[in-house]
N, C-alpha and C positions, 0 to 999 in steps of 0.2 A: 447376473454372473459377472464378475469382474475379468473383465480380458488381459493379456499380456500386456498391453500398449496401457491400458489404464492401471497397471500395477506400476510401470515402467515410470509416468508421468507419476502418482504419486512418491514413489522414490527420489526422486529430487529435490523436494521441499523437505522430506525427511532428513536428508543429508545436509541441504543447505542452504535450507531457509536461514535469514536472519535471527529464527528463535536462540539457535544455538549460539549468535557472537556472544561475546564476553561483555559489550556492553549493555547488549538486553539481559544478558543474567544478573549484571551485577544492578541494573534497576528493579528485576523484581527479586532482590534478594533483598533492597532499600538500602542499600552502599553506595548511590549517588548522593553525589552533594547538590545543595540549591542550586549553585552554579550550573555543575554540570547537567541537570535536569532543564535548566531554560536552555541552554544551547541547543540541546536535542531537541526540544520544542519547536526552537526558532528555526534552524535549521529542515526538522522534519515539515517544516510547515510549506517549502519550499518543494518538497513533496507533492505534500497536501494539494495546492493552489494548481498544479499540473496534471492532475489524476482528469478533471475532466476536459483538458485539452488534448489529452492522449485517447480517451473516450470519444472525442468528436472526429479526433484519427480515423479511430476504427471504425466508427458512423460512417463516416466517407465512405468505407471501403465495401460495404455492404449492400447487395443490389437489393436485397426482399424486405418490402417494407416492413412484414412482420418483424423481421430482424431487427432493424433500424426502432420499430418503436421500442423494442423489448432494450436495447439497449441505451437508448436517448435516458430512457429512466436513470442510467448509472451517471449521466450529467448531473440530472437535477438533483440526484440523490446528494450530490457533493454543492451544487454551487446554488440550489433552493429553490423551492415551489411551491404552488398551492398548501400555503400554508407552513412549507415545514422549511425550516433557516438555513438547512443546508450542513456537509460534513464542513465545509473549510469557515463558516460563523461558527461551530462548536469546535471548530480546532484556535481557532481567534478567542476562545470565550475561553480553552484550557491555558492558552497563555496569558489571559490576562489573571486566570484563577493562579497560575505560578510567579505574579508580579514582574510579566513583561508587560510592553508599552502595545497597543497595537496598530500603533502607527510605526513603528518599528517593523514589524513581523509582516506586515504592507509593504513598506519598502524594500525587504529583502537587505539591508545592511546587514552583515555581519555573515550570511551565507557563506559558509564555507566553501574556498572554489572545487574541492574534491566533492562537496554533494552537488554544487553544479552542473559538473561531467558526468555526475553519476544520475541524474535526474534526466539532463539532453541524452544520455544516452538510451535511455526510457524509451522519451516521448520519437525519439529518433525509428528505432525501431517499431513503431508503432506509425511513424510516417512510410517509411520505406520498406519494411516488413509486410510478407503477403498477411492475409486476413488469418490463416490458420495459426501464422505464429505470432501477429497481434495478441488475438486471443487464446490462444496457449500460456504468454508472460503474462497474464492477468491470472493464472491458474496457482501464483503463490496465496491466492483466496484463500483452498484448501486447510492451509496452517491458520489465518486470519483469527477466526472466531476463537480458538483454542486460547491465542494469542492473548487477544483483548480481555479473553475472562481472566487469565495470569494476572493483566497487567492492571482489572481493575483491584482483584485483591490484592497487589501489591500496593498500589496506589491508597487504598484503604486503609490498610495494615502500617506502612512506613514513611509514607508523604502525607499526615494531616492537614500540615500546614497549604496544600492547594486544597481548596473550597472544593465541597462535592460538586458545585455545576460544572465543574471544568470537565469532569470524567464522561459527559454524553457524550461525547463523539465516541470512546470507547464504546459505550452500551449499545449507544445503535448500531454500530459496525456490527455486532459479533452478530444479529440475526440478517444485515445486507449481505455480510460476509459468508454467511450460508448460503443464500439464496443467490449469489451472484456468482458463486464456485460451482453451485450444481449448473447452471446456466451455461455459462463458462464447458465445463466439463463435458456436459450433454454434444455442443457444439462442435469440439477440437475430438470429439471419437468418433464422430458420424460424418467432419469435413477429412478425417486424415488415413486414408483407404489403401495406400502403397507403405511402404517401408520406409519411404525417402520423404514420404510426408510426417511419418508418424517422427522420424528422427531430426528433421526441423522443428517440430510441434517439442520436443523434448530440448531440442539445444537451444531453443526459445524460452523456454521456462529455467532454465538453467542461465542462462544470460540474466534472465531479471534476477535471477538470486543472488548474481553478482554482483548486479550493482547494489540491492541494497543491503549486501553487506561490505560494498565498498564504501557506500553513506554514512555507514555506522563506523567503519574505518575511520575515517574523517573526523567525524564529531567527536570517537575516543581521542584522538590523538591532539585535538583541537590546544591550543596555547589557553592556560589558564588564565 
């Protein structure tokens, strides 16, 4: 059964998840231009390369080793393991499929300083942030998968010209992206027992929807 608190926390990404900005619409509508599609790229990649230092954030903050393995996995899921290359080598492999450099996208030139601040302010809260609302802002998962399948048929449908191997980062995400929201979810409903937790776990999650759609802010308004 779905409780008040967990209808509550789904309500937020409903409202204001990055799905809804105007510059993910107008990419899966395929009214970017080349340009404006490597910016996003380069920029989200900046993202990408932080997702598991905010993950080893929250690793710190967790005393139960079971915990700590279950989530170690959302490292290597991005930076690579036994065997498999990793989300941020498949997010390297989509920019060079849209003719970026990736020596470039390593460096970080060109980052916008608005995804900058909106990136520290991520990983920040994820430093300073108790563990509930760590993993509460990790709960824009929910939208995730819905996301990526949009974005591969758009990407299909209106950007030919990037080569299909750039699109695996999208593919894999959409079944991590399941699996690391129920995770996620399971956690933030059975650590948040008072009122006053449940409403940090909620304006935690709402924080991360701000920043990334302060990201996307950024990257729309970027100098052609």
């Amino acid at each position: 059964m779905v409780t008040t608190f967990e209808s509550e926390l789904r309500a937020v990404p409903e409202r204001r998840y990055h799905h809804r900005h105007p510059f993910n619409l107008r990419m899966h509508q395929g009214l970017l231009l080349p340009e404006e599609l490597r910016t996003w790229i380069l920029n989200r990649f900046h993202y990408q390369r932080h997702i598991p230092v905010k993950d080893a954030l929250i690793l710190a903050k967790l005393e139960d080793p079971a915990l700590r393995r279950l989530w170690i996995r959302r490292i290597t899921d991005h930076d690579g393991g036994d065997g498999d290359e990793g989300g941020i080598e498949r997010w390297l492999r989509l920019g060079e499929a849209a003719g970026l450099d990736r020596a470039d996208l390593l460096s970080g030139r060109g980052v916008l300083p608005g995804v900058r601040l909106a990136v520290d302010g991520y990983v920040n809260l994820c430093r300073n942030g108790t563990p509930l609302e760590a993993v509460a802002a990790s709960l824009t998962e929910l939208f995730a998968p819905d996301l990526m399948a949009t974005r591969i048929a758009a990407f299909e449908r209106h950007y030919t010209w990037i080569e299909p191997v750039g699109l695996a980062y999208f593919r894999t995400r959409v079944g991590q992206g399941r699996r690391d929201s129920d995770e996620a979810l399971s956690l933030v409903l059975s650590w948040a027992r008072t009122r006053a937790e449940q409403e940090a776990a909620i304006a935690a999650l709402a924080y991360k929807c701000e920043l990334l759609w302060t990201l996307l802010d950024a990257v729309e308004r970027a100098p052609a």
